[in-house]
N, CA, C and O atoms as a printed pandas DataFrame, in Angstrom:
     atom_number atom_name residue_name chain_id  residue_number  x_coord  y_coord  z_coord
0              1         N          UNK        A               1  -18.044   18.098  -19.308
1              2        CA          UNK        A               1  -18.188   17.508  -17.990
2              3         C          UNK        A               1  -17.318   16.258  -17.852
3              4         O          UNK        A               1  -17.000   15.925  -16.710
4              5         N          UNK        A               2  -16.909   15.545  -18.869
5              6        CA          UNK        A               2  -16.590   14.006  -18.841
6              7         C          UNK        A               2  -14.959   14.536  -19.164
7              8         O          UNK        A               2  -14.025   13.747  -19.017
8              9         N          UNK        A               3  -14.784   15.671  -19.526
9             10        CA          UNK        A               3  -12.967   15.672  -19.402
10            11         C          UNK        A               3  -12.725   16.318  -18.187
11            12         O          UNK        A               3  -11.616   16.208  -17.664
12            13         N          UNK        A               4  -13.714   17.052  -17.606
13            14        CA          UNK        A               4  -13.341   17.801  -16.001
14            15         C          UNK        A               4  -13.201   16.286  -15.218
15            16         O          UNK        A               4  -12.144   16.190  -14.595
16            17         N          UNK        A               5  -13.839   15.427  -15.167
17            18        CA          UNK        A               5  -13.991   14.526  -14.746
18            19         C          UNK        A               5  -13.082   13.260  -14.663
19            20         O          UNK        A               5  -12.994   12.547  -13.663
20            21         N          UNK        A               6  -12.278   13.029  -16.082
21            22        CA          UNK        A               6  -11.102   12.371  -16.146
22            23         C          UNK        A               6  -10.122   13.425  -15.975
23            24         O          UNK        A               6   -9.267   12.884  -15.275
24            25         N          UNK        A               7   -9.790   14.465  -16.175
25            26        CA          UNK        A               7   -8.872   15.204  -15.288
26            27         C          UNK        A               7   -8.674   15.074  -13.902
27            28         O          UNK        A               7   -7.617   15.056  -13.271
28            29         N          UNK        A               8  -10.242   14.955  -13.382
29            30        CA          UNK        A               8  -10.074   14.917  -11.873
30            31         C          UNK        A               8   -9.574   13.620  -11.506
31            32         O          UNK        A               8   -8.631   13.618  -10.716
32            33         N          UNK        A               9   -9.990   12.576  -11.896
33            34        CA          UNK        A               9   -9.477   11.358  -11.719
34            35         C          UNK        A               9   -7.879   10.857  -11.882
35            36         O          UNK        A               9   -7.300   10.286  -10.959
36            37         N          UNK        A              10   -7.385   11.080  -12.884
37            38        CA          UNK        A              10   -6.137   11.534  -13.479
38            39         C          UNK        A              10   -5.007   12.240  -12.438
39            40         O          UNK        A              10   -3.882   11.875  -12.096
40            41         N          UNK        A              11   -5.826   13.419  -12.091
41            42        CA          UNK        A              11   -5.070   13.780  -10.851
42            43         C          UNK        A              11   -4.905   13.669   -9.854
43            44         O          UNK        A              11   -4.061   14.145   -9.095
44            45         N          UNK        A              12   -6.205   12.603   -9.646
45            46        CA          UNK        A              12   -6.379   12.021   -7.911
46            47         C          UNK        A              12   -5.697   10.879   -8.038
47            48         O          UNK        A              12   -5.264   10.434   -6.975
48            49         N          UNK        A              13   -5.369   10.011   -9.401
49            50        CA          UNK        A              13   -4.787    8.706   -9.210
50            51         C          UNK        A              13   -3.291    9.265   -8.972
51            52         O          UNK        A              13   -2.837    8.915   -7.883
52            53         N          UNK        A              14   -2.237   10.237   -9.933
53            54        CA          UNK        A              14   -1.240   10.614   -9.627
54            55         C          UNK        A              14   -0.932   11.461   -8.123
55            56         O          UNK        A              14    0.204   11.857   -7.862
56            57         N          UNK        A              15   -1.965   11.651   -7.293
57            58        CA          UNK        A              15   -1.524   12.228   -6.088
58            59         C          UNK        A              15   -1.254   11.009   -5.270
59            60         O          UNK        A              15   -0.349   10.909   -4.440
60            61         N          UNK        A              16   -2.395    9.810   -5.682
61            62        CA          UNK        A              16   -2.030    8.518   -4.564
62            63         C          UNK        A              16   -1.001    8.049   -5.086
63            64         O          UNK        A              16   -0.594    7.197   -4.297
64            65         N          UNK        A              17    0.005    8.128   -6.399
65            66        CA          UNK        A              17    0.843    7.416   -6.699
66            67         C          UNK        A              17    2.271    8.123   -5.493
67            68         O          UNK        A              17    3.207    7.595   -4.894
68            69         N          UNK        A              18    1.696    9.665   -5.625
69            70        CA          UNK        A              18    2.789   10.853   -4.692
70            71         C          UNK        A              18    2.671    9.857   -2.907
71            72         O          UNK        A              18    3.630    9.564   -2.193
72            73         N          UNK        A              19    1.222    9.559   -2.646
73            74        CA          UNK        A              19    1.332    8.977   -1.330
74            75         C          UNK        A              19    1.547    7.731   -1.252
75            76         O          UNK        A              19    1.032    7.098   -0.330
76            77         N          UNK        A              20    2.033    7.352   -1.822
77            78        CA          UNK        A              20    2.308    5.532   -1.722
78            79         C          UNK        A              20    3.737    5.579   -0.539
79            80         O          UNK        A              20    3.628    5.120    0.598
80            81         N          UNK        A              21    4.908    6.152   -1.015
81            82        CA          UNK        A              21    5.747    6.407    0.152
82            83         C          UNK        A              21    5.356    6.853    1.588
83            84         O          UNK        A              21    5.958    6.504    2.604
84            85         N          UNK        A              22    4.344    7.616    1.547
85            86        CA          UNK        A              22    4.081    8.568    2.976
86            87         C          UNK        A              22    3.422    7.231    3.085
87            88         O          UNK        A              22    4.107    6.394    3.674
88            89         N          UNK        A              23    2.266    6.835    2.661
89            90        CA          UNK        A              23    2.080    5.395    3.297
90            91         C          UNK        A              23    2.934    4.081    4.318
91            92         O          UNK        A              23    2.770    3.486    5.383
92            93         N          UNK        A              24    3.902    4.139    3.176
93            94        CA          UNK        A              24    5.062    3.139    3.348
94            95         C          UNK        A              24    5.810    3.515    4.952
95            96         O          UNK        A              24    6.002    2.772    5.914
96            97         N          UNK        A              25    6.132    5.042    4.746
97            98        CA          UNK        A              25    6.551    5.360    6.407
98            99         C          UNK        A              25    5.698    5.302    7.943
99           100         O          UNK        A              25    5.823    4.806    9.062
100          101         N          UNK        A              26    4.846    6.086    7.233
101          102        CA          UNK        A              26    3.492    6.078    8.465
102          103         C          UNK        A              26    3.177    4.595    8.785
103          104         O          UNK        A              26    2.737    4.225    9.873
104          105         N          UNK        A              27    3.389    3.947    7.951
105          106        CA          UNK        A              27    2.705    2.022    8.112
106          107         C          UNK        A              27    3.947    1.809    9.065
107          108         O          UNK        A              27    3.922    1.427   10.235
108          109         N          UNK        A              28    4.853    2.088    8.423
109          110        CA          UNK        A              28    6.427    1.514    9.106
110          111         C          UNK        A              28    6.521    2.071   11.098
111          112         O          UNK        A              28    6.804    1.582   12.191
112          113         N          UNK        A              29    6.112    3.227   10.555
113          114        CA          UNK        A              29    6.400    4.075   12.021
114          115         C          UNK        A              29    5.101    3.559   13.177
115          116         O          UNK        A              29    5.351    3.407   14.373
116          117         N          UNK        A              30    3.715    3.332   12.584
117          118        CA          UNK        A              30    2.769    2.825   13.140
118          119         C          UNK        A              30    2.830    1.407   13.283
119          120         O          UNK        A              30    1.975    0.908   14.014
120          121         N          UNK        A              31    3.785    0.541   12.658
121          122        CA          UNK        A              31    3.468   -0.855   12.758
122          123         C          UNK        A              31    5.029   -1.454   13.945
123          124         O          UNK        A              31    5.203   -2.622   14.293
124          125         N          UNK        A              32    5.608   -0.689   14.192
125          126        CA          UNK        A              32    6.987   -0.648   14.873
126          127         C          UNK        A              32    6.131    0.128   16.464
127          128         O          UNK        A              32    5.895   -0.423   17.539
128          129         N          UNK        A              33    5.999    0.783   16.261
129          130        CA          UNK        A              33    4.785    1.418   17.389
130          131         C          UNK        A              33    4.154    0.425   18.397
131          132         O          UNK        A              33    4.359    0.296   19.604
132          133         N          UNK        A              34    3.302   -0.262   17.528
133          134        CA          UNK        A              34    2.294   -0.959   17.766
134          135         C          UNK        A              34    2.920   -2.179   18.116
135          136         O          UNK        A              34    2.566   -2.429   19.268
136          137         N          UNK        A              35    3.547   -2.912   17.764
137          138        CA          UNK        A              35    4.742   -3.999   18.387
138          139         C          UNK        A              35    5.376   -3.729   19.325
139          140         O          UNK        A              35    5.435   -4.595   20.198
140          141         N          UNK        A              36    6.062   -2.517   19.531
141          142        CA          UNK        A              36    6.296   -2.407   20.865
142          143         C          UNK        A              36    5.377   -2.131   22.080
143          144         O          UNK        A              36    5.676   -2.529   23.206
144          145         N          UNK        A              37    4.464   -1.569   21.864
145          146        CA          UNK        A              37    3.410   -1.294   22.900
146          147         C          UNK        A              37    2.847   -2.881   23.267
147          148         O          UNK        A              37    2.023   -3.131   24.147
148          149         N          UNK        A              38    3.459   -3.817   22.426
149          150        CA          UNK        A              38    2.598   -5.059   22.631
150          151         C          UNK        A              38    3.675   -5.941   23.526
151          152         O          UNK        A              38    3.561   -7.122   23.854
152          153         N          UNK        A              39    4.810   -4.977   23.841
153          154        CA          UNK        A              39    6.258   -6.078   24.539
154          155         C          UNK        A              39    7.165   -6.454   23.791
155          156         O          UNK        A              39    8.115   -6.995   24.357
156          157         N          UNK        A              40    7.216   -6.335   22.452
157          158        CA          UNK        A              40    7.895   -6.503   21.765
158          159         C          UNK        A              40    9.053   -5.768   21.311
159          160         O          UNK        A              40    9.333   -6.145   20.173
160          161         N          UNK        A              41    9.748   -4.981   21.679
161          162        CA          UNK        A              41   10.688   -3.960   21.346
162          163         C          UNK        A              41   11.586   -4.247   19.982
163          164         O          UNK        A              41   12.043   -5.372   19.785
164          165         N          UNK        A              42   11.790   -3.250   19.135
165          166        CA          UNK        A              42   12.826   -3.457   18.105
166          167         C          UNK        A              42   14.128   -4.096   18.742
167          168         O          UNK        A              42   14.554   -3.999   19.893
168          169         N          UNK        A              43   14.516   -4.622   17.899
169          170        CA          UNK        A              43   15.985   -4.918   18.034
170          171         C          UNK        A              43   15.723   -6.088   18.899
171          172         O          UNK        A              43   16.784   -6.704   18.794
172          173         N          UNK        A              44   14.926   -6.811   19.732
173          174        CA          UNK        A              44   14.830   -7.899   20.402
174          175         C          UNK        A              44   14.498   -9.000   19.565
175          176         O          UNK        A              44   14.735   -9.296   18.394
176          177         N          UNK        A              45   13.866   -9.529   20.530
177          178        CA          UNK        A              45   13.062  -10.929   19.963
178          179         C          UNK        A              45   12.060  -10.723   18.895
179          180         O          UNK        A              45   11.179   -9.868   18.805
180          181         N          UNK        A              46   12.472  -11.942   17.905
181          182        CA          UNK        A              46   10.890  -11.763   16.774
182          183         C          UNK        A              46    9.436  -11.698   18.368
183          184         O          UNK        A              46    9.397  -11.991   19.563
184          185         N          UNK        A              47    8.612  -11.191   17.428
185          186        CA          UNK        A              47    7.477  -10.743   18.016
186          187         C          UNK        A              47    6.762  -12.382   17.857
187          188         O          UNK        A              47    7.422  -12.894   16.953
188          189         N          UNK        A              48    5.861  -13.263   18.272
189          190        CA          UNK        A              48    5.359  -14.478   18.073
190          191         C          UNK        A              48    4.535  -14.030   16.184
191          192         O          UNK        A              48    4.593  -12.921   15.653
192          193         N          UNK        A              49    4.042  -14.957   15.749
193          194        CA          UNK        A              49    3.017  -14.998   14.802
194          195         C          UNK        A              49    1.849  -14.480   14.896
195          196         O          UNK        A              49    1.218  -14.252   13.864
196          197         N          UNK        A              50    1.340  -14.200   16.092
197          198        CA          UNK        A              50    0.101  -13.737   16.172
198          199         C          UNK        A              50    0.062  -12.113   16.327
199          200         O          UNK        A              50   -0.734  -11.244   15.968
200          201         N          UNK        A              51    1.074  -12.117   16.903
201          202        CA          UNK        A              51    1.434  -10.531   16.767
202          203         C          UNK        A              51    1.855   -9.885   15.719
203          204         O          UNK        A              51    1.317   -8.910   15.195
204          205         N          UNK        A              52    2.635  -10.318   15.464
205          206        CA          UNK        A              52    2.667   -9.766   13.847
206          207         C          UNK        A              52    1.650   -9.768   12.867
207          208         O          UNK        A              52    1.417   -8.726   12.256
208          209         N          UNK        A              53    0.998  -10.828   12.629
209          210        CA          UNK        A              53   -0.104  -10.860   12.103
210          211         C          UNK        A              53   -1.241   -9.478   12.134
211          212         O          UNK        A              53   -1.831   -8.706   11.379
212          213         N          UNK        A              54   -1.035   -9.848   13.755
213          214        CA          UNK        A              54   -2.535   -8.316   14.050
214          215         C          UNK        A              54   -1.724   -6.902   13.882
215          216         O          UNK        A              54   -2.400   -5.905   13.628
216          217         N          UNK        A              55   -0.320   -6.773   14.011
217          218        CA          UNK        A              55    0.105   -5.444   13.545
218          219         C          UNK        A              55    0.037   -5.593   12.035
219          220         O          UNK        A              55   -0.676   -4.811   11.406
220          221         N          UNK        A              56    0.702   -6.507   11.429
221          222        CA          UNK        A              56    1.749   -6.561   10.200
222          223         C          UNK        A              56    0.047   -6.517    9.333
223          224         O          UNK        A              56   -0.041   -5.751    8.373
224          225         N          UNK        A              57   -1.034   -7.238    9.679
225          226        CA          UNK        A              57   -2.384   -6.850    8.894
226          227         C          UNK        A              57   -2.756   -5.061    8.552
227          228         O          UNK        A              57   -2.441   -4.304    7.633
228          229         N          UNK        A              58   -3.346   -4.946    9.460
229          230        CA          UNK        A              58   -3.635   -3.396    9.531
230          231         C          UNK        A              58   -2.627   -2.630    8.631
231          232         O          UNK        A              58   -3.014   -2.133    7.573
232          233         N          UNK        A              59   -1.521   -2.545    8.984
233          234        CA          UNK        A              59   -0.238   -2.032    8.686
234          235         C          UNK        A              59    0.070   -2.167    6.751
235          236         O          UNK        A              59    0.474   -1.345    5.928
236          237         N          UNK        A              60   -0.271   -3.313    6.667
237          238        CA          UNK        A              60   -0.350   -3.547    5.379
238          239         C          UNK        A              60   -0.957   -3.304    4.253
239          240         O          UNK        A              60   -0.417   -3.320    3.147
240          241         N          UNK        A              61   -2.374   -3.014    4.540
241          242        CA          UNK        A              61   -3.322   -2.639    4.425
242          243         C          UNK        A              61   -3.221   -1.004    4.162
243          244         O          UNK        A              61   -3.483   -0.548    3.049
244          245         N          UNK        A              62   -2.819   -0.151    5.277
245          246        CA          UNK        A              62   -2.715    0.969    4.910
246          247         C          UNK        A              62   -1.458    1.408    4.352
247          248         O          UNK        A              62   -1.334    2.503    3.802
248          249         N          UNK        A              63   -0.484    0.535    4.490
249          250        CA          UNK        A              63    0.513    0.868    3.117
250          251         C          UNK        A              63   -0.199    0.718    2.049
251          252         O          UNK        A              63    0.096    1.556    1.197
252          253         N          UNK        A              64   -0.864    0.131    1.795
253          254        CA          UNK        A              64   -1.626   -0.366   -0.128
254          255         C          UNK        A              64   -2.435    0.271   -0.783
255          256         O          UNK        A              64   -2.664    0.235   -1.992
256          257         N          UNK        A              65   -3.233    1.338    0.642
257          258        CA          UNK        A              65   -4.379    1.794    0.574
258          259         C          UNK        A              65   -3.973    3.397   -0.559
259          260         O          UNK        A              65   -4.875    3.764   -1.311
260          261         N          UNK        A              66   -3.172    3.872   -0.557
261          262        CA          UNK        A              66   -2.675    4.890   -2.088
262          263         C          UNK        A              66   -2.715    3.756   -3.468
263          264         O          UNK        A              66   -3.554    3.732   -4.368
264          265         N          UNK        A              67   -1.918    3.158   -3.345
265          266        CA          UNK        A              67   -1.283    1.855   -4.305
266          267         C          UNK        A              67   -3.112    1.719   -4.802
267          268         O          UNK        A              67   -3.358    2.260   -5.880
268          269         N          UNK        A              68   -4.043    1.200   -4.243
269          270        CA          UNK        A              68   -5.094    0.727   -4.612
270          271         C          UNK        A              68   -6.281    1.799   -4.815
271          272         O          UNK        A              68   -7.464    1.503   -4.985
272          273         N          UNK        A              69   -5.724    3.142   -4.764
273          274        CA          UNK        A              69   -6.557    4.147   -5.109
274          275         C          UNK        A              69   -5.941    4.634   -6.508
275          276         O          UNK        A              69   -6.419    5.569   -7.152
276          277         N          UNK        A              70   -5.142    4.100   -6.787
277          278        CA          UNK        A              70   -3.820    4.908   -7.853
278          279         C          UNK        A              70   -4.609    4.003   -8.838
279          280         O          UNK        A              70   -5.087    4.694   -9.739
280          281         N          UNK        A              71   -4.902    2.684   -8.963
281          282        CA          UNK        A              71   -5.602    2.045   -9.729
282          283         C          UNK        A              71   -6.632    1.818  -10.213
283          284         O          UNK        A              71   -6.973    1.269  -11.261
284          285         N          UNK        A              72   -7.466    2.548   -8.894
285          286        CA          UNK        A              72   -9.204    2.736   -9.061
286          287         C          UNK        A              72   -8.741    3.908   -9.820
287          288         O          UNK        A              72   -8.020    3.737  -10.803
288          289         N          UNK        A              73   -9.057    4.957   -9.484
289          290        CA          UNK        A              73   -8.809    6.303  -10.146
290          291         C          UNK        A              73   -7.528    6.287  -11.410
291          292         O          UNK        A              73   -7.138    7.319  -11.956
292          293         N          UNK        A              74   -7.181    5.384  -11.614
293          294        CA          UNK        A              74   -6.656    5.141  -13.151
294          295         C          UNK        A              74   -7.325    4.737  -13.904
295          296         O          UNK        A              74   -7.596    5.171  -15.023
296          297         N          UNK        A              75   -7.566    4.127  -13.540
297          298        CA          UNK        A              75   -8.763    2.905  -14.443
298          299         C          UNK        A              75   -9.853    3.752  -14.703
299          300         O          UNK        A              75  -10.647    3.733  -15.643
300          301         N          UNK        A              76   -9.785    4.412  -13.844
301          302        CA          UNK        A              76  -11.600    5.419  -14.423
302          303         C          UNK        A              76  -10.658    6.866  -15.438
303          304         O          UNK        A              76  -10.900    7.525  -16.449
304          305         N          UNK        A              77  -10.026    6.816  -14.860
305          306        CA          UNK        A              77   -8.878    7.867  -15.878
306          307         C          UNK        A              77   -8.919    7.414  -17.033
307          308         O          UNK        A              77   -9.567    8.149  -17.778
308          309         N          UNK        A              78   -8.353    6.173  -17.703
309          310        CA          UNK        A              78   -8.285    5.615  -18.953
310          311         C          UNK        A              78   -9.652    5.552  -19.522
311          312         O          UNK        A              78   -9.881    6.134  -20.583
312          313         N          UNK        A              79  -10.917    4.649  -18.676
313          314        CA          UNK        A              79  -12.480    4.799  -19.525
314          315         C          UNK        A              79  -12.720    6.330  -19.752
315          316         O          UNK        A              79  -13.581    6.707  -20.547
316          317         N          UNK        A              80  -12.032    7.107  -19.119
317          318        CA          UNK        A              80  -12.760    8.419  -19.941
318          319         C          UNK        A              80  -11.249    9.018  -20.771
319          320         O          UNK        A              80  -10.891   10.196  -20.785
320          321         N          UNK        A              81  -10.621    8.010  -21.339
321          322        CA          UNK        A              81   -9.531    8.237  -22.668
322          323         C          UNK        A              81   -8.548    9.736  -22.232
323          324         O          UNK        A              81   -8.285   10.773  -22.841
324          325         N          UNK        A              82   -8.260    9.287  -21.094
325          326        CA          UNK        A              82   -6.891    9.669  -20.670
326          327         C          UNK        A              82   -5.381    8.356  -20.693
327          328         O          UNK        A              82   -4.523    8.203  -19.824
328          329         N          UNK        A              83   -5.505    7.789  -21.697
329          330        CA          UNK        A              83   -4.816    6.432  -21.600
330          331         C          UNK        A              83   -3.426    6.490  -21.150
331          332         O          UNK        A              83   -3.075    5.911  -20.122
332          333         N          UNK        A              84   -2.473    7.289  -22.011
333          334        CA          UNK        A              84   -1.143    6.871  -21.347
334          335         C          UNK        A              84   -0.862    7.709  -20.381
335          336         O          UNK        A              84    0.220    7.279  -19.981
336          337         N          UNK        A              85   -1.193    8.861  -19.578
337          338        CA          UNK        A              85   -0.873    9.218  -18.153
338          339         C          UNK        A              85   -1.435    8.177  -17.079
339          340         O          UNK        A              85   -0.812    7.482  -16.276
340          341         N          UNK        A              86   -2.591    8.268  -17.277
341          342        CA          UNK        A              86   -3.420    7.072  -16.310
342          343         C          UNK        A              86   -2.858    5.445  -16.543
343          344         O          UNK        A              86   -2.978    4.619  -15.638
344          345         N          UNK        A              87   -2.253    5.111  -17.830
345          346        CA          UNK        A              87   -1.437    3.462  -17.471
346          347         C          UNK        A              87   -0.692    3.971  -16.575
347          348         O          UNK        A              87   -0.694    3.359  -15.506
348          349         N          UNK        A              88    0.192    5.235  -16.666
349          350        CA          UNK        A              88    1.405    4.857  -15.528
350          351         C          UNK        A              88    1.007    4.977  -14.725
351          352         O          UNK        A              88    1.394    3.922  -14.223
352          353         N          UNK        A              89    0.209    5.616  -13.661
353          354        CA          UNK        A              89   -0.151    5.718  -12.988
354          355         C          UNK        A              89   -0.918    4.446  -12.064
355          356         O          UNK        A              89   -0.777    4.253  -10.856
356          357         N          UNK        A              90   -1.530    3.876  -12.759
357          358        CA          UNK        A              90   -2.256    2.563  -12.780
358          359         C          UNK        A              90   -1.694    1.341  -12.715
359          360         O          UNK        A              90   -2.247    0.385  -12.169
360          361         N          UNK        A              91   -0.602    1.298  -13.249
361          362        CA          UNK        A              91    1.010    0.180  -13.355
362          363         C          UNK        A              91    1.483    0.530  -12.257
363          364         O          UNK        A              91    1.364   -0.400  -11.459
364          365         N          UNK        A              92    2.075    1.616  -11.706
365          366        CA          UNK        A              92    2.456    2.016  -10.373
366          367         C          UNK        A              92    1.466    1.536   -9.440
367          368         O          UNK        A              92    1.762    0.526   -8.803
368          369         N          UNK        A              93    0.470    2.015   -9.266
369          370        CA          UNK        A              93   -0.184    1.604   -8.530
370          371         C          UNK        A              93   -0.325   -0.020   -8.048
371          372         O          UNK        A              93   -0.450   -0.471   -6.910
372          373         N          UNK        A              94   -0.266   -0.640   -9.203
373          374        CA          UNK        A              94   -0.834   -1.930   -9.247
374          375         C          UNK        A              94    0.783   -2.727   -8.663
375          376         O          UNK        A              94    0.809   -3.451   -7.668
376          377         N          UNK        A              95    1.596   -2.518   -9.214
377          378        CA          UNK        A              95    2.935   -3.038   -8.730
378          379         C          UNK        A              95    3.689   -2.535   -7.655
379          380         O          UNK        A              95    4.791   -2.985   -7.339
380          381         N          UNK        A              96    2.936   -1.326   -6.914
381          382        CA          UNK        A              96    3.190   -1.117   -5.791
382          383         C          UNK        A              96    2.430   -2.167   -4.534
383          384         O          UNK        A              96    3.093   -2.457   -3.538
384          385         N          UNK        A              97    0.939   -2.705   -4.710
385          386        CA          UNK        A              97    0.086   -2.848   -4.431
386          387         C          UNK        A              97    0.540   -4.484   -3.721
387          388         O          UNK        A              97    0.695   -4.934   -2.585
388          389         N          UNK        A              98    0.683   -5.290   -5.892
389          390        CA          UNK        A              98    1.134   -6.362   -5.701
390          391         C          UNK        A              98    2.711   -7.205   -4.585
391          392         O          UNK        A              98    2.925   -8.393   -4.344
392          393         N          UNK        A              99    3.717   -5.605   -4.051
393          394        CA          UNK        A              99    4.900   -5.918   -3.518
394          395         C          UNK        A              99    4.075   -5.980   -2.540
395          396         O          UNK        A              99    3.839   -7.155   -2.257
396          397         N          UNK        A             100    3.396   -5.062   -1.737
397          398        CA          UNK        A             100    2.974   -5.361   -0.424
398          399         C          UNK        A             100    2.202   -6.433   -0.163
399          400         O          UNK        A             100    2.033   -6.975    0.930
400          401         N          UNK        A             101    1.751   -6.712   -1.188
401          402        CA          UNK        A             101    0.914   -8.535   -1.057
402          403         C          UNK        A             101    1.795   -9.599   -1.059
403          404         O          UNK        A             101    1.405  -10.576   -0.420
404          405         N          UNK        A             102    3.121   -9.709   -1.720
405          406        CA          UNK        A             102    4.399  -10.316   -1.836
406          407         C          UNK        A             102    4.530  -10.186   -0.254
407          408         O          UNK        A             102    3.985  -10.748    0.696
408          409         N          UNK        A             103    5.394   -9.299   -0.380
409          410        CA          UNK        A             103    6.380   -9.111    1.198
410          411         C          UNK        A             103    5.415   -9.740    2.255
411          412         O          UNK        A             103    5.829  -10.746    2.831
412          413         N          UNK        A             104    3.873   -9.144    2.655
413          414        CA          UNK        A             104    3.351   -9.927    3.196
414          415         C          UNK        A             104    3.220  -11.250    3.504
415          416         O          UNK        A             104    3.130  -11.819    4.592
416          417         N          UNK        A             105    3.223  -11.685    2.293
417          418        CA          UNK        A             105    2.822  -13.262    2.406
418          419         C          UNK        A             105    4.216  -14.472    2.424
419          420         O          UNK        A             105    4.269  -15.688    2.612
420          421         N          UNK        A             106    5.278  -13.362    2.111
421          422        CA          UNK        A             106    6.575  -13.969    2.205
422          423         C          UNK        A             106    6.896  -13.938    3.646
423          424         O          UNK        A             106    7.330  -14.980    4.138
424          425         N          UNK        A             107    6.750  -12.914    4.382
425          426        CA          UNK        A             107    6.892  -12.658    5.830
426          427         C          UNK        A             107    6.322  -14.089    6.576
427          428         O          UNK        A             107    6.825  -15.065    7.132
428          429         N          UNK        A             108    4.812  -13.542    6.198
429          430        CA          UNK        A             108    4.392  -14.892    7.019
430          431         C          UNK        A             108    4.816  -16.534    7.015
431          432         O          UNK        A             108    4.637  -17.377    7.894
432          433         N          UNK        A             109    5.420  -16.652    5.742
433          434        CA          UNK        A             109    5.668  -17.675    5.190
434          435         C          UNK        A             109    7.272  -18.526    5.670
435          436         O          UNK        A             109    7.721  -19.668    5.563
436          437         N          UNK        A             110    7.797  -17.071    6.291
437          438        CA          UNK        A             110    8.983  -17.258    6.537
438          439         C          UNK        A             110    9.350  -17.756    7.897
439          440         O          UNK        A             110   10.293  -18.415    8.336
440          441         N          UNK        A             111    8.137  -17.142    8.479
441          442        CA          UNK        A             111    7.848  -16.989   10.097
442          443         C          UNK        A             111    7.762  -19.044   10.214
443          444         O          UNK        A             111    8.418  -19.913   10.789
444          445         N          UNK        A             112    5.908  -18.980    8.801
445          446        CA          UNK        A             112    6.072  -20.577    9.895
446          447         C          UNK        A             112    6.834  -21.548    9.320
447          448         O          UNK        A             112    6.320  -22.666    9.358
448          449         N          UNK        A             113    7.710  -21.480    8.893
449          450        CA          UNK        A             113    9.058  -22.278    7.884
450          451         C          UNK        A             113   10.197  -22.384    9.075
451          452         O          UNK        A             113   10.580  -23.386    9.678
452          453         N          UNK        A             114   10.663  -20.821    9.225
453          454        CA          UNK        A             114   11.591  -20.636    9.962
454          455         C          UNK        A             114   11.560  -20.270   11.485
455          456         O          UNK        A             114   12.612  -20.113   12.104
């Protein structure tokens, strides 16, 4: 029961590592979306801070949301001694996770600087 079980895990963390990109687009295509519906059109004017904020949140969030399943479901991969498929998996995850917390907080950072 406990290797059906880290198998399953194992394979659910490497499928979110497969959706971390489809994330990355769908966030991109939904967060470009959502800025313009707000007046903001690409290619124009930065959008203010507050707008970005309420897109660039959400948006961020569900980019991470594979990234931070890749790590839960690794981590339970490794306690049931699947160790080196589930690190990579789990390293991916986690350093996918940590860029979108970067870029985020660099964005904002840039906004009230610049």
């Amino acid at each position: 029961m406990t290797t059906m079980r880290a198998e399953r895990n194992l394979r659910s963390a490497w499928i979110s590592v497969g959706l971390i990109p489809v994330a990355f687009v769908l966030a991109m295509f939904a967060g470009e979306g959502l800025i313009d519906a707000l007046g903001y059109p690409s290619g124009g004017p930065d959008p203010p801070l507050w707008a970005a904020l309420l897109v660039g949140g959400p948006m961020t969030l569900l980019a991470m949301a594979p990234a931070v399943l890749a790590v839960v479901y690794g981590r339970r991969a490794r306690r049931e001694s699947r160790s080196r498929a589930a690190l990579a998996a789990t390293v991916t995850g986690a350093v996918a996770a940590a860029y979108w917390v970067v870029t985020f907080v660099l964005g904002v950072l840039q906004r009230l600087v610049g």
